[in-house]
N, C-alpha and C positions, 0 to 999 in steps of 0.2 A: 504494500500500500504506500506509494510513493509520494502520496498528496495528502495524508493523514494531518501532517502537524500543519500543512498551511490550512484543511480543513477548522482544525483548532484554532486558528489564528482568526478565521472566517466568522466564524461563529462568537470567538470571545469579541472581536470590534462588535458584532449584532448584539451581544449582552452589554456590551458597554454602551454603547446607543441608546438599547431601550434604558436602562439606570440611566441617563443622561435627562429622558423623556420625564421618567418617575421626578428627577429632580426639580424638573420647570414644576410639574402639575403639586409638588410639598411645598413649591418656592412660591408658585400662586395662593395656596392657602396659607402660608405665613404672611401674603402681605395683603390676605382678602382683596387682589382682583383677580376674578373667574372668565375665561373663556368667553366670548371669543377675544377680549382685551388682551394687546400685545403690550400697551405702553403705559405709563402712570405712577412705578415705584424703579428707580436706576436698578435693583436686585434683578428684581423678575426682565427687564430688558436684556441685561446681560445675562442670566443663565438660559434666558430663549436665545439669544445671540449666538452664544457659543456650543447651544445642541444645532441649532441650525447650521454654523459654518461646518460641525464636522458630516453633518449631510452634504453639505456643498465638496467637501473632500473623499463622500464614499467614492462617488464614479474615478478618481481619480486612482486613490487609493485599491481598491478589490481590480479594477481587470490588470493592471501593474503586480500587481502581489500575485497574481496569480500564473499571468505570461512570464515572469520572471521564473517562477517552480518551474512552468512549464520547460521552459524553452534555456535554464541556467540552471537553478540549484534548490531545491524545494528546502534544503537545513535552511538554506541564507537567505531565502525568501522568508520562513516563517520567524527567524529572528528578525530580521526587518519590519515584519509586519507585528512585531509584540513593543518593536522600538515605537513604533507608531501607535500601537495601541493605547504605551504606557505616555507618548508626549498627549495625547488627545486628551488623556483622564489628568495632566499635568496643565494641561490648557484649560480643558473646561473648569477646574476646582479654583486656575489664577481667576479666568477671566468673570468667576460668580464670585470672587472677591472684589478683585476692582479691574480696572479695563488694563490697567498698566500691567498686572500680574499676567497676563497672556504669550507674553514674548518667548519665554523662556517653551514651553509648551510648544507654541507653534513651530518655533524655529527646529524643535526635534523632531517631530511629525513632518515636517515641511520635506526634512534633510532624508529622513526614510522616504517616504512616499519618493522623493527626484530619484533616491538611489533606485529603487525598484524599476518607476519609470526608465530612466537611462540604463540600467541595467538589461530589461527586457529590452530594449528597444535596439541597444548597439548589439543584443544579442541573434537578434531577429534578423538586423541587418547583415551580420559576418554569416550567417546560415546562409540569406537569400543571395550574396556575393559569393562565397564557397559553391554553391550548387549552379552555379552559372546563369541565374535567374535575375534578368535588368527588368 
């Protein structure tokens, strides 16, 4: 089973997600505004902020982490993908503190995800060059 642990890696970012989800809807009811209100107390903006950006990074993040198993190294794909796991839960807990506390978070999640990116990607390319395919 060659894609086991990036499976695990797959799944743990889906549990982090949903816990990200649980957090807006506890951080709504600490500061009694409910659905459908986005705006009105700085917490609850920011802890919707920062579940939302890291939806804006699944599409990036999942076919990357995965063509990377695929097509390079599925150990060093699912280590990447837990580096990125662990900047996203580093991200979301700064940026539900305060907006400044995000940096440190993103810039790790940022640096996995490009790695995987670029990693699949110059991998795919030295394949389709190797095989004689323009």
């Amino acid at each position: 089973m060659p894609y086991t642990s990036v499976a695990l890696v797959t799944l743990l970012a889906v549990l982090v997600y949903f816990w990200m989800a649980a957090m807006v809807a506890r951080t709504r009811r600490r500061v009694r505004i409910f659905a459908p209100a986005m705006t009105g107390d700085p917490a609850l903006e920011r802890t919707i902020r920062a579940h939302v950006n890291t939806l804006e990074w699944f599409p990036i993040f999942l076919p990357s982490l995965w063509l990377f198993a695929i097509y390079w190294n599925s150990p060093v794909a699912a280590t990447l993908g837990l580096v990125w796991v662990a900047g996203r839960i580093i991200y979301f807990l700064g940026y539900a503190a305060a907006a400044e506390k995000r940096r440190l978070g993103f810039a790790i999640q940022a640096t996995a995800a490009t790695a995987l990116a670029i990693g699949a990607l110059g991998r795919v390319i030295y394949l389709l060059i190797k095989s004689g395919v323009s």
